[in-house]
Each structure stands twice: as structure tokens, then as C-alpha cells.
FIMARBA-8862 format. One line per field, with one value per residue (C-alpha): residue number from 1; z, y, x. Coordinates in Angstrom, 1 decimal, always signed. Layout:
num	c(NUM/...)
c3	c(Z/...)
c2	c(Y/...)
c1	c(X/...)
This chain:
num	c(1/2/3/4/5/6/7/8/9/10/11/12/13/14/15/16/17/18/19/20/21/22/23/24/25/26/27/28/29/30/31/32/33/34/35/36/37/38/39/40/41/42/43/44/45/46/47/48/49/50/51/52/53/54/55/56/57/58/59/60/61/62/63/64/65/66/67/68/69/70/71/72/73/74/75/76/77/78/79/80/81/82/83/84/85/86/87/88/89/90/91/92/93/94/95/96/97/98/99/100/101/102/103/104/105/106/107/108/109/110/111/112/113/114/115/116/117/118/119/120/121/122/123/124/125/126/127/128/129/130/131/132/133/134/135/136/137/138/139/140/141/142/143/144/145/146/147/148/149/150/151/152/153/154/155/156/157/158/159/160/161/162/163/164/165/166/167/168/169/170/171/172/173/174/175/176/177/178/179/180/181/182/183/184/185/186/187/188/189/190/191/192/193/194/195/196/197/198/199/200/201/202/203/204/205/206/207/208/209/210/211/212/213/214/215/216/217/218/219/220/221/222/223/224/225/226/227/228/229/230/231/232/233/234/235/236/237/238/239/240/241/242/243/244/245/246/247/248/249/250/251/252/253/254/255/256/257/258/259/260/261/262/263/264/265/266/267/268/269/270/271/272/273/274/275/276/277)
c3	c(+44.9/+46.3/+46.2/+45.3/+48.7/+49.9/+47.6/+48.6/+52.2/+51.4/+49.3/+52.4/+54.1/+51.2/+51.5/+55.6/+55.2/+52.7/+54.8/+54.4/+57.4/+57.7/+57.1/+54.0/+52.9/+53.3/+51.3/+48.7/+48.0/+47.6/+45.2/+43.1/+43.5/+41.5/+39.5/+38.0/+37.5/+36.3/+39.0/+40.9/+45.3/+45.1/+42.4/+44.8/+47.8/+45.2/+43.4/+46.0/+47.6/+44.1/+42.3/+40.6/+36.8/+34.4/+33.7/+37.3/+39.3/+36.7/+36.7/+40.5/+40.7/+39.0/+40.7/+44.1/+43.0/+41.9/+44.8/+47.2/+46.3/+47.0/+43.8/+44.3/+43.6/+41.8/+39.1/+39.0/+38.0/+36.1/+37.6/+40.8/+41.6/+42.5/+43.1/+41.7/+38.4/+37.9/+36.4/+34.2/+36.2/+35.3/+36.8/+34.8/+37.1/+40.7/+41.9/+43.0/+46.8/+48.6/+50.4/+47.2/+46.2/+48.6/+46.2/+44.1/+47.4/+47.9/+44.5/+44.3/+46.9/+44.3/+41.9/+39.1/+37.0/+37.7/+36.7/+32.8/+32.6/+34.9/+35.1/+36.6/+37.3/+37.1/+36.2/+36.3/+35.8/+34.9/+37.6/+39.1/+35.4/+34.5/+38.1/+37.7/+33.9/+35.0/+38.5/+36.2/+32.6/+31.5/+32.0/+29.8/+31.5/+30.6/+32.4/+32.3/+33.2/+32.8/+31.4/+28.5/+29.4/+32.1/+29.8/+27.9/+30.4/+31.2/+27.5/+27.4/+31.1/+29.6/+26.3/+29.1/+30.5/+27.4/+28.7/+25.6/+27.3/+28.8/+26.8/+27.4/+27.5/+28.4/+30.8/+33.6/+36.5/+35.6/+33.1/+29.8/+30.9/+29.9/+32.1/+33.2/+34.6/+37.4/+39.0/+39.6/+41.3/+41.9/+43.7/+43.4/+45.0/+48.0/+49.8/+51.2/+50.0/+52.9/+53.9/+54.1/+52.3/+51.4/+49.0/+47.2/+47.0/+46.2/+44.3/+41.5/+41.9/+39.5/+41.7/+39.6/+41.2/+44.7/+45.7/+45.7/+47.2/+50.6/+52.2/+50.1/+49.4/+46.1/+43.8/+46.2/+46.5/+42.7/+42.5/+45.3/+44.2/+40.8/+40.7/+41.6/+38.3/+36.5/+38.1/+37.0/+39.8/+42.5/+41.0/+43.8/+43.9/+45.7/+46.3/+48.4/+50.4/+52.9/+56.5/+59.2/+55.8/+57.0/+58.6/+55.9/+52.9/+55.2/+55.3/+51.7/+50.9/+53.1/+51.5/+48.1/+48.9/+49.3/+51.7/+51.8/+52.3/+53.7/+54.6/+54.3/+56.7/+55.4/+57.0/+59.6/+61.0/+59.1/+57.5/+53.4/+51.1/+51.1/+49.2/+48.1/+46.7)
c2	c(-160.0/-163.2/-163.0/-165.5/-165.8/-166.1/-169.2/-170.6/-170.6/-172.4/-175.0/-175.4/-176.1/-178.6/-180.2/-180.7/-182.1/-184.6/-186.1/-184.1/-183.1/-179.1/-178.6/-180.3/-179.1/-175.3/-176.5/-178.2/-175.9/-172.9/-175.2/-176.4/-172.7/-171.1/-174.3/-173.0/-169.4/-169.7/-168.1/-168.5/-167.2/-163.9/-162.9/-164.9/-162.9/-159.8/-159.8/-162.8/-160.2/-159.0/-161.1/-164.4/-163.9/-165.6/-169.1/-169.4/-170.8/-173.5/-174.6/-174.7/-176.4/-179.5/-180.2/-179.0/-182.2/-184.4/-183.8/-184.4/-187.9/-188.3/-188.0/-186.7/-183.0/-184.5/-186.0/-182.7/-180.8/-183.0/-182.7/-183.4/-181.6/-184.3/-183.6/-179.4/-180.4/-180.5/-183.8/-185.0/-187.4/-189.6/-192.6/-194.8/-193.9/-194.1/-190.1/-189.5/-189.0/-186.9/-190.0/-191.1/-188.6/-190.4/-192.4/-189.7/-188.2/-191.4/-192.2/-188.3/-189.3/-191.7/-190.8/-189.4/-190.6/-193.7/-194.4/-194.3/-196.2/-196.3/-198.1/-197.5/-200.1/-199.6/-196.4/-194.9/-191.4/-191.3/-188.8/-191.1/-191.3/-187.8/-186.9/-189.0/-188.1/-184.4/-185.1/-187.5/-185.8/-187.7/-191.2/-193.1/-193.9/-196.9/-196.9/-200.5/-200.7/-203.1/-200.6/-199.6/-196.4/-195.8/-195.9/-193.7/-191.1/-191.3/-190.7/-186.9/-186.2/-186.8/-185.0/-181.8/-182.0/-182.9/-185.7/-187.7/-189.7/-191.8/-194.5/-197.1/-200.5/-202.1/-204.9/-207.2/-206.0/-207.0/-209.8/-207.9/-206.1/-206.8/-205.4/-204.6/-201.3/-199.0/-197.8/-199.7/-198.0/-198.8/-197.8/-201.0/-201.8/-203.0/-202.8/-206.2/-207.5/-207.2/-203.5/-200.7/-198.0/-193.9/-193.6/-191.5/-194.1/-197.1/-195.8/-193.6/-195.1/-198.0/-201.4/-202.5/-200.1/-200.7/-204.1/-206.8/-210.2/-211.5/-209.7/-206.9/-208.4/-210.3/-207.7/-206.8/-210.5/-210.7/-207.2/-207.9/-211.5/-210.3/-207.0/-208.4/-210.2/-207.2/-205.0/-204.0/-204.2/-201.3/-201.4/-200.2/-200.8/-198.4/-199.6/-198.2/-200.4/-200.0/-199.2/-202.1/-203.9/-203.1/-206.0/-208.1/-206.4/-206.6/-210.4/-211.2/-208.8/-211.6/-214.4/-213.4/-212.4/-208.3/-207.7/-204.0/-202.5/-199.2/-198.7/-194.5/-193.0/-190.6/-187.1/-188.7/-191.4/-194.1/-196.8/-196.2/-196.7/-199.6/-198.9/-201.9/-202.5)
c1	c(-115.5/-113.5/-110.0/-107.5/-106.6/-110.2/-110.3/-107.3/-108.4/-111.9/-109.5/-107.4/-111.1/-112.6/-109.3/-109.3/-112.7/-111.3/-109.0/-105.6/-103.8/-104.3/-100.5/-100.9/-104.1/-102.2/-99.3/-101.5/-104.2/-101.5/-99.9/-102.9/-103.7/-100.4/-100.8/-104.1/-102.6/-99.6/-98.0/-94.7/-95.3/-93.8/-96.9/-99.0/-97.9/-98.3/-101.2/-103.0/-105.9/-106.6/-109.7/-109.0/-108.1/-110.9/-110.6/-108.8/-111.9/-112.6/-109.3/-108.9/-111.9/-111.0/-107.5/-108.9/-111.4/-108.5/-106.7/-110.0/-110.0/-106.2/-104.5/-101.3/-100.2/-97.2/-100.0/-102.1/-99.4/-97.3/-94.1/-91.9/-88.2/-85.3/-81.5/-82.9/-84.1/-88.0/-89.4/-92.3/-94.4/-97.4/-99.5/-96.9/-93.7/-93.3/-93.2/-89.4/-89.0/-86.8/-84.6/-84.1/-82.0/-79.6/-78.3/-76.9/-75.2/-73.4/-72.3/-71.4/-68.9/-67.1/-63.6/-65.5/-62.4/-63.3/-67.0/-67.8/-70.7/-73.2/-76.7/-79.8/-81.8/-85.8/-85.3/-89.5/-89.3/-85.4/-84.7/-81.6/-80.1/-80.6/-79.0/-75.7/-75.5/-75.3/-73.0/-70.4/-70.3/-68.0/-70.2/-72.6/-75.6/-78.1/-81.6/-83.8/-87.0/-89.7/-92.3/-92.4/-94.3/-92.5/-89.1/-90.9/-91.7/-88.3/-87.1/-89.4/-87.1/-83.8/-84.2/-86.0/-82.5/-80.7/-79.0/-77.8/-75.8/-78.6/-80.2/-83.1/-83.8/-87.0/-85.3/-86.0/-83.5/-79.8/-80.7/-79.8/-77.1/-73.4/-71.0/-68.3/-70.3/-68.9/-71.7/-75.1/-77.7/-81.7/-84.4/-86.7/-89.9/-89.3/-93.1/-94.8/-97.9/-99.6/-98.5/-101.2/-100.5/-101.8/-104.6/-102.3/-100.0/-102.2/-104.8/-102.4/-99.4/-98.4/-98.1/-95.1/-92.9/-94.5/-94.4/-92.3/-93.7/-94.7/-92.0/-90.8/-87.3/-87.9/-86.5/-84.0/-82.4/-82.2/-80.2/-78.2/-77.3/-77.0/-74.9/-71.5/-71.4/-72.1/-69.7/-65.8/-63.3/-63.8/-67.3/-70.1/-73.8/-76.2/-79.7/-82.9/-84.7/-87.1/-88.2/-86.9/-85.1/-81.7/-80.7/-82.0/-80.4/-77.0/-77.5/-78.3/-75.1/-73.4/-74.4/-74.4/-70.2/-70.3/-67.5/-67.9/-71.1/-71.8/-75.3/-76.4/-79.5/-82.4/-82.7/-85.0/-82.1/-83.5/-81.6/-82.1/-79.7/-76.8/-73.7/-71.8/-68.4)
């Protein structure tokens, strides 16, 4: 009889044939495969040349097919870890990224005396507010976004952490905000129209929290032109952008009169996050 193993090495197969890079296809069809039983690795690595439990190959089936047209594991399973807490994810939020949590490192850094109310601006899946609520407990944290569902799946991740002191506001950017806040943070879209981009990415991902006009910077001018108004003295602002955008972001800083601005790399070298007093 075909072991759980057995199928997970046809899934890596089905899922080479479908385009996935054989590393990936490992990784994902080991996933999709404790996914459908319930199982964390060390039963996997236990129990793995025993035959699959009933109701296992029916369920394997169907996300190995997911996946095979590109949706994204995170989407399958319904969740995604950021900063060590696991969060709910849907087709309405933007799955979190690893450089993201970059942000949270650098405001980490800050006097935690000093920020008491935070906001985080396009929040998606809420995993930056639930992050800072737990680094600076003694903070109030306000997460905008644009989406309703989004704001909504974000809601469901801060009551999972029970993070009451993050609220929500369906708003565009900075506009309803009335500060004086300490901390700003975003992660907006920052992509360009005419960028090509994964399967994964364009067909299940929502475009709202992808793109942001001809050259990716639209969003990013408004926050960056914005933010200072919003801000208490000693106030910072830490923003993503992206790839090759570093020069850019340092120059609209400039003219919109940031005089400090730090700007943080990802684990690969590259230019990510600016940090702005």
C-alpha cells in the first residue's frame, strides 16, 4: 500500500511538472502534505512510511491541485508566520513577507517609553499592528486600510493574539488620522504597472496592495509627504519600498523636509525599509 511518503514524492513530481522549482515543490508538497493530515514533521518523520490515514488522499489531492495552478501555500492553508506568531491569510490581504518584518526590527530599536500610539498604515492582514502591539505593551495601536475585508481579516488576527489595543479604521493612507502619533509604519504597494510578476502573486493576490501607478511610487510620495504632519516631535516613520526604489524614496524624503533618514537592508543586502525622524 502507498505510503505517505510515496505520495509526497509523486506531489513533489506533479508539482515539478507544473512549473515549481524542485526545491520548492519538496518544501510545498511536504507542507500541503502535513496540511492534509494534521500533522506537525516529527509525526511526519514518525509515522511518514506508514499508509495514508482515510480521508488523507482526498484532501491532498485538492491542494496539491490548488497549488498546481500557483495558488499560494499561504492561501491553501490559511495562514502565514510573521515576527513568530502565525496569521490568518486570505485572497483579501497581501501574504506577509519575511523583509517585512524589518520594520518591526527597526522600530524595536526605538525608547519604548516613548511611543504610545502607533499607526499602521494599510494594515492587510494586521500582522505589523499585532507585532508592535506585542513588542510596545504599553502602546495603542490604530491600523487603516482601504478594504474593508482586508480590515476585517485583520480584526479575526488581533482578537487570535488578543491584542485589544489595536483598533480599525477603513482609511485612505494618513487622510483620517489625527495625530500627534509616535510611530508610523507602512508597508504600501509599491510595484509599477508595467512590472511582471509570479502567477502566485498576480493571479491570488489582491492588486490593491500590489501596485501603485506607472512607477510604483504614488502611494509612497503621499506617505512620505504626508507623515511629518502627523507625527509628535522625535516622531519616526518606517516604510517598505521596493527593489532599485532607494534613491527615489531618499529624494522625496528630501523634498518633502525629512532630515534624518536611515535607510535598513533585507537579509539579501537589499535596500528595504527607510526609517525617518
Amino acid at each position: 500500500m502507498t505510503s505517505v511518503h510515496d505520495r509526497i514524492a509523486e506531489a513533489r513530481q506533479l508539482l515539478q511538472r507544473a512549473g515549481l522549482a524542485p526545491a520548492d515543490a519538496a518544501i510545498d508538497a511536504e507542507v500541503l502534505a502535513r496540511h492534509a493530515l494534521g500533522w506537525d514533521r516529527a509525526r511526519l518523520v514518525a509515522e511518514g512510511r506508514e499508509p495514508a490515514p482515510d480521508g488523507f488522499e482526498e484532501r491532498f489531492h485538492g491542494y496539491l491541485a490548488r497549488r498546481a495552478v500557483r495558488e499560494p501555500v499561504a492561501f491553501i492553508t490559511g495562514h502565514r508566520e510573521f515576527w513568530g506568531l502565525d496569521f490568518e491569510v486570505s485572497h483579501d490581504v497581501l501574504i506577509p513577507r519575511p523583509e517585512t518584518e524589518l520594520i518591526v526590527e527597526a522600530a524595536s530599536r526605538f525608547n519604548h517609553d516613548s511611543v504610545r500610539r502607533i499607526v499602521d498604515v494599510g494594515t492587510g492582514s494586521g500582522c505589523l499592528a499585532v507585532a508592535l502591539a506585542k513588542e510596545f505593551p504599553s502602546a495603542r495601536v490604530l491600523a487603516t486600510d482601504l478594504s474593508s475585508a482586508a480590515l476585517t481579516v485583520a480584526a479575526r488576527n488581533a482578537r487570535r493574539h488578543r491584542a485589544d489595543r489595536v483598533s480599525f479604521l477603513r482609511a485612505d493612507l494618513l487622510e483620517a488620522i489625527q495625530g500627534p502619533v509616535d510611530l508610523i509604519v507602512a508597508n504600501p504597494p509599491y510595484v509599477s504597472e508595467d512590472v511582471q510578476l509570479s502567477p502566485e502573486i498576480v493571479r491570488f493576490e489582491p492588486a490593491l496592495a500590489l501596485y501603485s501607478g506607472s512607477d510604483g511610487l504614488t502611494l509612497l510620495r503621499r506617505l512620505i509627504s504626508s507623515a511629518r504632519a502627523c507625527l509628535a516631535d522625535g516622531g519616526r516613520f518606517v516604510v517598505e519600498f521596493g527593489f532599485g526604489q532607494d534613491e527615489r524614496v531618499q529624494e522625496l524624503a528630501a523634498a518633502a523636509g525629512w532630515r534624518d533618514v536611515t535607510i535598513e537592508h533585507d537579509l539579501q543586502q537589499i535596500p528595504r525599509v527607510a526609517v525617518m525622524k
